[in-house]
N, C-alpha and C positions, 0 to 999 in steps of 0.2 A: 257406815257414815252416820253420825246422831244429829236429830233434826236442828242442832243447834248450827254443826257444820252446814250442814243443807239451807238452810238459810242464809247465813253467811256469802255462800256461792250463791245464791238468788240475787243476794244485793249485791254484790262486785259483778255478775253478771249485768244488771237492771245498769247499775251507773257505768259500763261499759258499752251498754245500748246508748245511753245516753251521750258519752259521747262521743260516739260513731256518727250519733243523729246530729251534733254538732258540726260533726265534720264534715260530714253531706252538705249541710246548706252551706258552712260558710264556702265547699267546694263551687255549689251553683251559684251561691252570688260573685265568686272569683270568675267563674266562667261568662257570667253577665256584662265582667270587665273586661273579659278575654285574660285572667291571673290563675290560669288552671295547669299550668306545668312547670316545677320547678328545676328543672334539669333540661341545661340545651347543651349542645356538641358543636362544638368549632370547626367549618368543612376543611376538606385538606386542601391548601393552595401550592402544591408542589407538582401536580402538573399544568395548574396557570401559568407558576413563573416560568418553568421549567418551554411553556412551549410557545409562550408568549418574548421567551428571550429574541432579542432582535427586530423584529419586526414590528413594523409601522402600526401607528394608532387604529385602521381602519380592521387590522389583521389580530388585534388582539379582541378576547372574549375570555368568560370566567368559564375555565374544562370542568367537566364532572367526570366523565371518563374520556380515556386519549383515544383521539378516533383514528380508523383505522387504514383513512384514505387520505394524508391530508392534501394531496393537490384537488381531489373533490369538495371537503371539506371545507377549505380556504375561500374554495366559488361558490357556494353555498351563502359563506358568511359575508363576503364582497355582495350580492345580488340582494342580501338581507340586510344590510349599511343602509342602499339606495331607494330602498321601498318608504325609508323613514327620515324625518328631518333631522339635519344634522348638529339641531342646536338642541338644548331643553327646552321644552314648552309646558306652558298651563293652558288647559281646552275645558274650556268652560261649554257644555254642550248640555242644553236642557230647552225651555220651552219657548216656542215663537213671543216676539214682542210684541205682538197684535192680542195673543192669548194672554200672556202675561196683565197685558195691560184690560183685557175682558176681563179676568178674576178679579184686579184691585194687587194684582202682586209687584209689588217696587222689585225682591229680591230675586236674581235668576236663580235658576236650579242649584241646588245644594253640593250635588258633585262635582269634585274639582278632580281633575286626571295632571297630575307631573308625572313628565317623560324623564327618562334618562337614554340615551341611543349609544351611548358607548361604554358600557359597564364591563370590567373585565381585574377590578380589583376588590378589596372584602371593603373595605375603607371608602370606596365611591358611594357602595349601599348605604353605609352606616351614617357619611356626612349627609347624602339626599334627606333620609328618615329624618336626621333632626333637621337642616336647610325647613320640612315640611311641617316642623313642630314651629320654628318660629315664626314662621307665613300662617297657621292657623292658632295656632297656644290661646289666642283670646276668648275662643268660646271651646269646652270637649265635642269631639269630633271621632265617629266612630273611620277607621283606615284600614284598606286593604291592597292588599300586591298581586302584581303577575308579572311574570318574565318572557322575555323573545326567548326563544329557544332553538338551537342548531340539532334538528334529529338523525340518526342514522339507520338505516331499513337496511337489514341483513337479505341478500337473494343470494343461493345457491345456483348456480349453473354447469353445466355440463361442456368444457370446452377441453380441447385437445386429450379427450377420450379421459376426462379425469374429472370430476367434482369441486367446480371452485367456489369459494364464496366472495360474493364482488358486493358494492359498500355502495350505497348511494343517500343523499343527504338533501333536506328540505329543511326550511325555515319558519316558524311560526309567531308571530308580531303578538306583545303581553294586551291583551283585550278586559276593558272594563266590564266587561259580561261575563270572562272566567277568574277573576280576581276573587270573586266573594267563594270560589271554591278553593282557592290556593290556602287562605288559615283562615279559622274562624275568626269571630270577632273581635274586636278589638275596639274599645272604647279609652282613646288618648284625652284625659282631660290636666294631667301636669307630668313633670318631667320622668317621675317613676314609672307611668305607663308607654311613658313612648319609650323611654329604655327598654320596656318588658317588650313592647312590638319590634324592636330591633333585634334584640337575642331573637323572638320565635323566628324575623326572618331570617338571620344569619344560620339558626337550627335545620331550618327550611330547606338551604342547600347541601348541608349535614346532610340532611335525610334523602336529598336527591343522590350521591354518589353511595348508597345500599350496594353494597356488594350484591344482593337479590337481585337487584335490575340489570344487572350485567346480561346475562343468559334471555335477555329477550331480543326477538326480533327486530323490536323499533327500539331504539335507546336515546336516551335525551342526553347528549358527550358536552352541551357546549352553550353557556345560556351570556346575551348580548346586549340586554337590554331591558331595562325593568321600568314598569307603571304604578306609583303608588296612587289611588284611588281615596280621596279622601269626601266623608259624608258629612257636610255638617247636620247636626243634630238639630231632631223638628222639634219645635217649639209646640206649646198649646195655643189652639187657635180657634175658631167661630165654627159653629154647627155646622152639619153636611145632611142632605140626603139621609146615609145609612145611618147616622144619629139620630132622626127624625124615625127611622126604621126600627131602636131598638126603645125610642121613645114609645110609640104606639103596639108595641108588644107588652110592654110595663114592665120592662128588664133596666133602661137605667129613665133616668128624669133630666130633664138638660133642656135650655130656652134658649131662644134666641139672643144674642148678645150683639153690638156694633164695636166691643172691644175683644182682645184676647184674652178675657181674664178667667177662661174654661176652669184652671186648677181654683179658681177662688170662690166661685159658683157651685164647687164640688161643698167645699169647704162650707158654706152658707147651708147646701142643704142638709150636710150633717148638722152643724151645733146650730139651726136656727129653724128646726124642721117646720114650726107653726107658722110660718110666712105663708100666705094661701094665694098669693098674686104676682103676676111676674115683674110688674112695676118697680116691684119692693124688694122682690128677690135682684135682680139688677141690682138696686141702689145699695143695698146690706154686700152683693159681693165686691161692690165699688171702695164701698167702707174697708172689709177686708186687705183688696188692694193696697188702698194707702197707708192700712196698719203696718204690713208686712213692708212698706218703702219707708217706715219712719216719721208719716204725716197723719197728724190727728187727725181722726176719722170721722170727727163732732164736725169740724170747720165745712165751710161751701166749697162747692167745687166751683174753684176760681179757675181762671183761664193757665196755671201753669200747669194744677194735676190734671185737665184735660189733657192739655199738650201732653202729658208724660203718657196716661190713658191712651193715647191715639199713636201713641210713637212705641209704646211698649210688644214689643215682639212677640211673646209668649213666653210662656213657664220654662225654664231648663228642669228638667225631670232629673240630670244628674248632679249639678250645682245648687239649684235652689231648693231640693226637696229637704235637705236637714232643717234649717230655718223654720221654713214652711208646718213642721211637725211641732218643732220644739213650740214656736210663737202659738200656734191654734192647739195645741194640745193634740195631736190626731197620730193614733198607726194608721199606715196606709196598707192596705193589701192589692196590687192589680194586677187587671188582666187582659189577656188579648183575644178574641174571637177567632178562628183559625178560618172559618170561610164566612168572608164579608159582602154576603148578599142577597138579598131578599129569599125566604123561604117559599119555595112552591106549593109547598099543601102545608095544610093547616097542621099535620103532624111533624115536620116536617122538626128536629135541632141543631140547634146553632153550636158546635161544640168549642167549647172556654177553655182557654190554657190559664192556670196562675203562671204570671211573668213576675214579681217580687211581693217581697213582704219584708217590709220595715216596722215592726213591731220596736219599739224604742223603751217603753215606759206601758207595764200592764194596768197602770188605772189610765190612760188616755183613750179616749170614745177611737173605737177602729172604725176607718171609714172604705169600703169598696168601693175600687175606681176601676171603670174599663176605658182601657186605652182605644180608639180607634182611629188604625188610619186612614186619612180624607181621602178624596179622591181627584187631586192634583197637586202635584209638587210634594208627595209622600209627606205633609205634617201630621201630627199626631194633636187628636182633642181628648178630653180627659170627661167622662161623664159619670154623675154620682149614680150607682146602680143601687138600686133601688129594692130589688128583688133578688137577694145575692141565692134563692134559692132554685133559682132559674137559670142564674148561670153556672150552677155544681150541679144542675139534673137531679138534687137530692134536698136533704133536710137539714142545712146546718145549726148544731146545736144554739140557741136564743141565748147562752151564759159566754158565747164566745170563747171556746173553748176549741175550735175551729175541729171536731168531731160530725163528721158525715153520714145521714142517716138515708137509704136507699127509700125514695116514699113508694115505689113498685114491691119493695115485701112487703108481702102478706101479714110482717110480724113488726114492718114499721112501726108503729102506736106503742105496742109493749118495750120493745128496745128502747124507745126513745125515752119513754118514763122509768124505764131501768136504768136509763141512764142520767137522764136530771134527775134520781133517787140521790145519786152520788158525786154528781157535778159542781166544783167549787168555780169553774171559770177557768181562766188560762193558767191557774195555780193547781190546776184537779191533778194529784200525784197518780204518777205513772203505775201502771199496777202491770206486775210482771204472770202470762199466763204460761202453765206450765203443761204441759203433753195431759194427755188425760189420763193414759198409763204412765208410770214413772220408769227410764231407762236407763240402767248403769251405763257407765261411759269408758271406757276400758282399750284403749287405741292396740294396747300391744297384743294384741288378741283377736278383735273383733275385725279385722280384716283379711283374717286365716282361718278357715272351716278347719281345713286339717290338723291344724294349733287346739282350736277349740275342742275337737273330737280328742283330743290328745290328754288334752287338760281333765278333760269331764270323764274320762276312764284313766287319771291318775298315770299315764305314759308320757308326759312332756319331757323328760329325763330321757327316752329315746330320738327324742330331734336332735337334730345337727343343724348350724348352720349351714348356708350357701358356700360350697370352697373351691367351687369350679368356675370357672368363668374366663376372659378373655381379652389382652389389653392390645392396644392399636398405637400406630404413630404414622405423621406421613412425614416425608423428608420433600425437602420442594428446591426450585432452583428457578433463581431469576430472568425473565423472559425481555428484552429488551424494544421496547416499542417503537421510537424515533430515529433516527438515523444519528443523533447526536450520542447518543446510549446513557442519555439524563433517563428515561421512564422506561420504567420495567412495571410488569403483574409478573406473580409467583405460579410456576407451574409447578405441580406434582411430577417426582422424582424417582420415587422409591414409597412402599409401604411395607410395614412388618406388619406381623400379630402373633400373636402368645399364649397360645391355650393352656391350662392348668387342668389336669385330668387325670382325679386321683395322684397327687404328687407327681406325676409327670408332666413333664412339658413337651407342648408340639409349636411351632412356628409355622409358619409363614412369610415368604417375601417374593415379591414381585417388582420390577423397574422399569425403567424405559427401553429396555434392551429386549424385555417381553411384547413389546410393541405400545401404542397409543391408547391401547384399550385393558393395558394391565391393573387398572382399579376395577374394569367387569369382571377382570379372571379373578381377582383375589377373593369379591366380594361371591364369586360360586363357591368358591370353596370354604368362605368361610362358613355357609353354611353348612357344608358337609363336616367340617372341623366341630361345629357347631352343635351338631347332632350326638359326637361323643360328648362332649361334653354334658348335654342335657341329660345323656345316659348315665356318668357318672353321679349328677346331681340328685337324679331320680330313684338308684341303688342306695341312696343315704335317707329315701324318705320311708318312716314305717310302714307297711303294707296293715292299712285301717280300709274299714268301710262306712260310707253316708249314708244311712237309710234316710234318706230325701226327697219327695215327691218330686221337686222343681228343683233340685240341686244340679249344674253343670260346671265338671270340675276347670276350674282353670287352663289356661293355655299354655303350655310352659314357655318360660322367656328366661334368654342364656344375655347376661350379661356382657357389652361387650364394653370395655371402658379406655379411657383415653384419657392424656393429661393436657387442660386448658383447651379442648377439644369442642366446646360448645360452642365456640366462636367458626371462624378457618376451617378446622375440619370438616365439620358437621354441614359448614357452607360446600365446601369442596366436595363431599359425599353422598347428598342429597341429591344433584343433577345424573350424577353414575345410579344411585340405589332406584329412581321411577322407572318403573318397565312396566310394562303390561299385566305382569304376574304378581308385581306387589304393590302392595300396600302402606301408607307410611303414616303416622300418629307422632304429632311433636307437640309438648307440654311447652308451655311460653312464646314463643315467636322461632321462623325458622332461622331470623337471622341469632341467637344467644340461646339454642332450646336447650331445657332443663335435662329434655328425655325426649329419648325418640324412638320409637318404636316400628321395626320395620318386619309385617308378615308375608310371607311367600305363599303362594298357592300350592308348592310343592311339595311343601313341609310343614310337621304339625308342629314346629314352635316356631318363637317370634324372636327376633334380634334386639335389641333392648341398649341403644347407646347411651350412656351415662360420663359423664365428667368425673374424675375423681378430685377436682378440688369441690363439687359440692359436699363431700363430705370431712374437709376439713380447713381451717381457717386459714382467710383469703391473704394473699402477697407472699407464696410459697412457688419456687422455681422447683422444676423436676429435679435438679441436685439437691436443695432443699428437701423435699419431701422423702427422697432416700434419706438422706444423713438422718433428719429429726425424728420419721416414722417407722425406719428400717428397725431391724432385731441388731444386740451388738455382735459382733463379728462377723457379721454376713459384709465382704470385699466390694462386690460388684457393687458398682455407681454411674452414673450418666460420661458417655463418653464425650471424646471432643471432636470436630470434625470443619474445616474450610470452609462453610457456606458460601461465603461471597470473594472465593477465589477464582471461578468461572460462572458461565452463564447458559441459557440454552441455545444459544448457537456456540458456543464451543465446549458443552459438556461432554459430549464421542471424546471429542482430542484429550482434552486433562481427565477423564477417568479413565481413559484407556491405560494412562502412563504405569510403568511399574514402577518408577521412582516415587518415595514419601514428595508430599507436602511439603515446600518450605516454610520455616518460621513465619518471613513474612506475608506467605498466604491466608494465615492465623490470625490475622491485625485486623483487629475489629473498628470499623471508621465508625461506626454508631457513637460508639461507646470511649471510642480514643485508647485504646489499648489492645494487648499481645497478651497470651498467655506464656507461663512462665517457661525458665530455662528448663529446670526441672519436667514439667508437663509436657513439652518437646520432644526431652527426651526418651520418657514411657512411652511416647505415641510414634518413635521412631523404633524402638524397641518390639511393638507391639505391629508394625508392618510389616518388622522381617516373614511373618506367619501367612503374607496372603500374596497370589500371584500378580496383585494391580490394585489401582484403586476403587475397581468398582468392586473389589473383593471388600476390601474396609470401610466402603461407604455400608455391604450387606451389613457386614459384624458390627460398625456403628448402628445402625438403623436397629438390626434386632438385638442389640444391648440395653438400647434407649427400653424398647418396651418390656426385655427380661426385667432390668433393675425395677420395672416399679408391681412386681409380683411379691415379692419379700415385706415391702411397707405396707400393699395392700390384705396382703393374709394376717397383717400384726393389728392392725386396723379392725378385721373379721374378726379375731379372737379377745379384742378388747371390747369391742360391743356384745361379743358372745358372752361376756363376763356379766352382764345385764341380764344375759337372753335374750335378746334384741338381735336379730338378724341386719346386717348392715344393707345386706345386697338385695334385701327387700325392704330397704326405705332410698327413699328421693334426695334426703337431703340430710346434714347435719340437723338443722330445727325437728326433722322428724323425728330421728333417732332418741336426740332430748326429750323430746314429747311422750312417746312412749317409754321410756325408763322413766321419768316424774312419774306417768301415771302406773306403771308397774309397780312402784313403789306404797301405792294407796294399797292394792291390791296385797301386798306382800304376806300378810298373816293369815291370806284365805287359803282356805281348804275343804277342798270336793268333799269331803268327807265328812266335814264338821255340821252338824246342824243347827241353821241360822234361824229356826222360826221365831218368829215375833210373838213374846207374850205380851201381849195387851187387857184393859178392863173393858172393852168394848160390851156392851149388851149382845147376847146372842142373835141371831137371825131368824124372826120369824117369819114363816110363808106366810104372805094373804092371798086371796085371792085376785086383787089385782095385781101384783107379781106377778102370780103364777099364770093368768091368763095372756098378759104380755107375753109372758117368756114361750109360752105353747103358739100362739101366733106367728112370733119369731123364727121358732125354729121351723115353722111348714115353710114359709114363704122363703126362708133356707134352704132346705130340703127342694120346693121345688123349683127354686134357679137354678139348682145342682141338677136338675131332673131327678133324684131321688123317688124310689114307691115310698110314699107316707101312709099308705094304708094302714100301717100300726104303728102310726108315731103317736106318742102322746099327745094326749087330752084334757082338755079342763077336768075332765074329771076323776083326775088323776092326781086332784088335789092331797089329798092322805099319805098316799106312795110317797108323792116328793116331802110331806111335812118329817116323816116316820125317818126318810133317806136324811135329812137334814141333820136331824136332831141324832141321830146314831151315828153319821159319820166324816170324814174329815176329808179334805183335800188328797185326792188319791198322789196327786205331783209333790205336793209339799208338806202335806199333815197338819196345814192346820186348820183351825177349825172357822166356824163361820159366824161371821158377825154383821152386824149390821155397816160396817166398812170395809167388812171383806165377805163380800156374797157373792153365793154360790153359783154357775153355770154346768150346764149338761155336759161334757165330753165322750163324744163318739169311741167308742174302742176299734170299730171298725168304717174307716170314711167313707167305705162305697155304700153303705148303708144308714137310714135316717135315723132321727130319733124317736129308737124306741128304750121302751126301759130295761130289754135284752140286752141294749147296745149302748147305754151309757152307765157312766158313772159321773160322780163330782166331782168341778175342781173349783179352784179359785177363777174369780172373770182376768186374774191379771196371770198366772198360770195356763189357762185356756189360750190366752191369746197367744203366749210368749208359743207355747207350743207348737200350734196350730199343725200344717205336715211334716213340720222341722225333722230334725232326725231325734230320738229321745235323748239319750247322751245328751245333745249341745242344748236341748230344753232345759235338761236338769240343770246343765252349769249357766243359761243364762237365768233361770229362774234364783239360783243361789245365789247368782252375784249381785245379783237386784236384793236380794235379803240380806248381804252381807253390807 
């Protein structure tokens, strides 16, 4: 790579930091607004309607999951109707009028609670939300939800000498105290936020019916009733106590006032700082005031802008702060104090959160404001801080360039003038730092010892790909819940699996005719299936050695792969695969995971479940991915099979039958269609071979998972045309990634020698080098606990001049200069440094070595030079 390339990626690197760091804030100030998730999910309302069909208003409620007692259930939600009133209500509930009327407060508490008591459609939520936008729209108002909820508690009992599990059900009323945990925040101040607040709630119950929550104990099946919580926003308002508190520490500066004009006082003490009296400070942010309402600020205060003065409520910190900047020229930066109250000892700090920054215009004077909230009717005063170094614990740079200097290091002082050396202000260009050693980057390689060791003694022509491994499928059948037989969940039916070992194939299957616990049985033996396989894989790896000090080789992991399986399956899998014995590792979430990785105590390899459409592009059916991936003339393809011609109560009877399938058991009501005459007929053709249908449900099931062995070995062999291992990368973007960067790499060679001629001045020893370097190595030496009794000595200044000037980097050959100086290398590590025992290398050779094994030194030392 020529340092013109390497530059190059420095800057496309630096303006990619840049904006990432873009995208962080404007993430935090989205999140400010509660606008931090782009993507919500529509819950499913097919067992609302579905169980809501018929029955009286007091009887319906929004299902999450179908419960499984409903004459319990049903008394549950009757007992939970009469706890609550039966109309809408607004409860205005906050502070006595006796108190109210102590402080000087006209306005009651800010939080407003609307009820809804009989919710059980998506559309009641959605009209309430806005009903709640146009009762509040005239000032922003931060809003939050909670729901009644119908719960169900799973108990086991032992009755008629058999294990039952009986269903018992309670209620829980939506409470203003668990609302602010149900979504974060949310600040509604016009019709695009309250939209945004409706999708997160409507998401909300999305995220309640997780197929995850199913398998618990207690489960929330049924929610009846929802309280949106709305907070008007506090205003600036008149000093307190803990103002007066951060007053007399000399953290902000703030006076006494009889108006609310906190943000304008702020304002006064930045652009008017030589005001020395409070008299005047008052009157100049009075002046402010009436700039910013439009009223010349020369005239007297006549009896109307008093009345406005005395009527005027406080600052909106969300409405009025644009204005506010643009007119006085100000960035604002602010903050909130996390504990607001008096220090007990004099050492005692007060730790600062930055809450926003409004940087608008880099020539406008920044002014620090700390928000603090009072201490009645939660409003919010705004105080100029004064000492913005007090509330960062540190040194903020003087050119506002908002860089932090620790004033507790020792090295405070010198940083700090190294760095006003180079300081333009909030325009100081970004300087990119880079590793102190420089390291190639090499993906297709560098996550393989045994690659690397392959490469570095010129054998990578004996690797093989991964060609062993093992595909899965489940077959399921629908479970009918109601007595109506509208709601069904999918039970598991049948599983195959498909081991590839050595051009052979071995199967697996197992059903419901093996009994209830036929996913434990399969998943024993897949590990024993398992086990050849790894043996196969392992017969194709060269037999090399790591000379390694700290090397431990890998764990083997056998592939097991499945199609569209990240979802369903892997849901369906997980509850069978926890046992006592294993272990389980899942990349992304359990409910969509990437990879999942399942280890047994029993056994030295690990299970490794992967999807195969992460490795090729998405909206591909497993007949799809045969036809387009498959080799030409390989027959075998996805079979066809009745799914929704019986159920789990009458799967015994219709798979028992020895008679085909009829046509129209084949009629797909999804989809509104049959398949063809023709396709009938092969699949009546193809029955004559089996003694039932549980015989052809087998040869369906394990067809499914034969056919996608042929697309995925054509797959293996098309990445292998890279050298890229498919079945050791995660994903399509990886495979990409390492063939682009294989491609940098392409014209190296172990062999060829890369050293760098340069005009560098050669490397003279002084003696303060040299006595560095001898310091270094003892106090090396004795953390290693090494004898240094004959380590090198200062006085062994000649030796190393004589060693210098005569020879070269024993790793790399070359020579030494004042950019590439020299360091001692150990020949043998149990012993220090003496001059027995070392030779020269380069300090960027030395390191890369260190106990590595020498092979994979030489090849990373090369690829750094290449």
């Amino acid at each position: 790579m020529t340092k013109a390339q390497a530059i190059r990626i420095i800057r496309i690197e630096a303006k990619l930091r840049a904006k990432e760091f873009n995208r962080r804030v404007k993430k935090l100030n989205d999140e400010y607004y509660g606008l931090h998730k782009d993507h919500f999910n529509e819950p499913n309302i097919t067992k609302t309607q579905q169980l809501n069909k018929n029955w009286e208003l007091e009887q319906k409620a929004f299902v999450i999951f179908t419960p499984q007692n409903l004459s319990a259930y049903y008394a549950a939600l009757a007992q939970a109707r009469k706890k609550f009133q039966q109309l809408n209500e607004v409860s205005i509930e906050g502070l006595s009028d006796e108190l109210m009327k102590s402080k000087d407060i006209l306005n009651k508490e800010p939080y407003i609670q609307y009820y809804y008591n009989h919710f059980y459609d998506l559309q009641q939520l959605k009209d309430k939300i806005d009903q709640v936008y146009e009762l509040e729209k005239a000032k922003p108002y931060k809003v939050y939800i909670d729901f009644g909820s119908i719960r169900q508690k799973k108990k086991q009992v032992y009755k008629h000498q058999q294990t039952l599990d009986e269903y018992h059900y309670s209620h829980t009323g939506p409470s203003a105290d668990s609302s602010y945990k149900t979504l974060p925040n949310t600040v509604v101040r016009d019709k695009q936020t309250n939209d945004y607040f409706k999708q997160k709630a409507v998401d909300l119950l999305s995220d309640y019916q997780d197929t995850t929550h199913e398998d618990s104990a207690t489960l929330k099946v049924a929610l009846y009733s929802f309280l949106i919580v709305v907070y008007r926003l506090p205003l600036g308002t008149k000093m307190d106590k803990i103002c007066q508190h951060f007053n007399k520490e000399g953290i902000a500066t703030d006076i006494e006032c009889d108006y609310n004009i906190c943000w304008f006082l702020v304002a006064s003490f930045a652009l008017h700082s030589d005001i020395d009296n409070n008299k005047s400070r008052v009157s100049d942010a009075i002046k402010l005031f009436l700039q910013y309402h439009d009223i010349n600020p020369t005239s007297r205060l006549n009896k109307a802008n008093k009345q406005l003065l005395e009527q005027y409520k406080g600052f909106n910190y969300v409405t009025d702060l644009e204005r506010y900047q643009q007119l006085f020229k100000l960035n604002v930066i602010t903050y909130t104090c996390d504990e607001m109250k008096h220090k007990i000892n004099r050492s005692d700090v007060e730790q600062f959160n930055k809450f926003d920054e409004h940087i608008i215009d880099k020539d406008y004077l920044t002014v620090n404001v700390l928000l603090v909230p009072l201490s009645h009717v939660g409003e919010i005063h705004a105080m100029y801080i004064s000492d913005i170094d007090k509330v960062i614990n540190g040194k903020l740079c003087p050119n506002n360039c908002q860089m932090i200097f620790n004033t507790k290091n020792q090295n405070y002082k010198r940083d700090l003038a190294r760095h006003l050396k180079y300081c333009y202000g909030p325009e100081t260009a970004k300087q990119v730092k880079l590793d102190h050693l420089p390291e190639p980057y090499y993906p297709h390689i560098s996550n393989n010892k045994l690659l690397q060791k392959l490469v570095a003694t010129g054998q990578q022509d004996q690797l093989t790909p991964t060609l062993n491994y093992i595909t899965f499928d489940f077959e399921t059948v629908e479970n009918i819940i109601n007595e109506d037989n509208i709601i069904a969940q999918l039970e598991p039916l049948s599983v195959a699996s498909t081991a590839t070992i050595n051009d052979q194939i071995a199967t697996l299957y197992f059903d419901l005719r093996n009994g209830t616990e036929f996913i434990e049985q399969w998943i024993s033996q897949l590990f024993e299936v398992a086990i050849k396989v790894n043996e196969a894989n392992q017969s194709n790896i060269p037999d090399v050695t790591i000379e390694e000090k700290h090397y431990i080789p890998y764990k083997p992991q056998v592939s097991v792969i499945g199609f569209n399986s990240k979802k369903f399956d892997m849901n369906l899998l997980l509850k069978h695969l926890i046992q006592n014995k294993t272990k389980i590792q899942y990349m992304r979430s359990t409910t969509q995971a990437k990879q999942t990785v399942v280890s047994h105590q029993d056994y030295d390899l690990d299970l490794r479940f992967i999807d195969i459409l992460s490795f090729i592009p998405p909206n591909n059916t497993l007949k799809q991915f045969v036809e387009k991936f498959g080799t030409k003339g390989i027959k075998l393809t996805k079979g066809i099979f009745p799914h929704g011609s019986f159920n789990y109560d009458n799967y015994k009877l219709v798979l028992g039958l020895t008679t085909p399938f009829t046509k129209d058991d084949f009629y797909d009501k999804l989809n509104n269609k049959n398949i063809s005459d023709e396709d009938y007929e092969q699949y009546v053709n193809d029955f004559t071979s089996f003694q039932d249908r549980w015989e052809y449900l087998k040869h369906y099931n394990i067809r499914d998972v034969t056919c996608m062995i042929n697309p995925i070995n054509h797959l293996i062999q098309i990445t292998w045309e890279e050298k890229v291992d498919m079945l050791g990368c995660m994903s399509l973007a990886q495979i990409a990634s390492q063939i682009k960067y294989k491609y940098s790499y392409d014209k190296f060679n172990i062999n060829t020698s890369y050293n760098i001629v340069n005009g560098f001045e050669q490397f003279e020893v002084t003696y303060y080098w040299w006595n560095n370097k001898v310091k270094g190595y003892i106090n090396q030496d004795e953390f290693a606990k090494r004898d240094t009794t004959n380590n090198v000595t200062e006085d062994d200044i000649d030796w190393i001049r004589d060693k210098v000037a005569s020879e070269t980097c024993h790793l790399c050959h070359n020579k030494f200069t004042k950019e590439n100086k020299p360091t001692l290398d150990r020949i043998d590590n149990s012993i220090g440094h003496t001059e027995q025992n070392c030779q020269l290398a380069c300090q960027i050779c030395n390191t890369v070595k260190a106990d590595k094994d020498n092979d994979i030194s030489k090849l990373r030392i090369k690829l750094m030079k290449y």
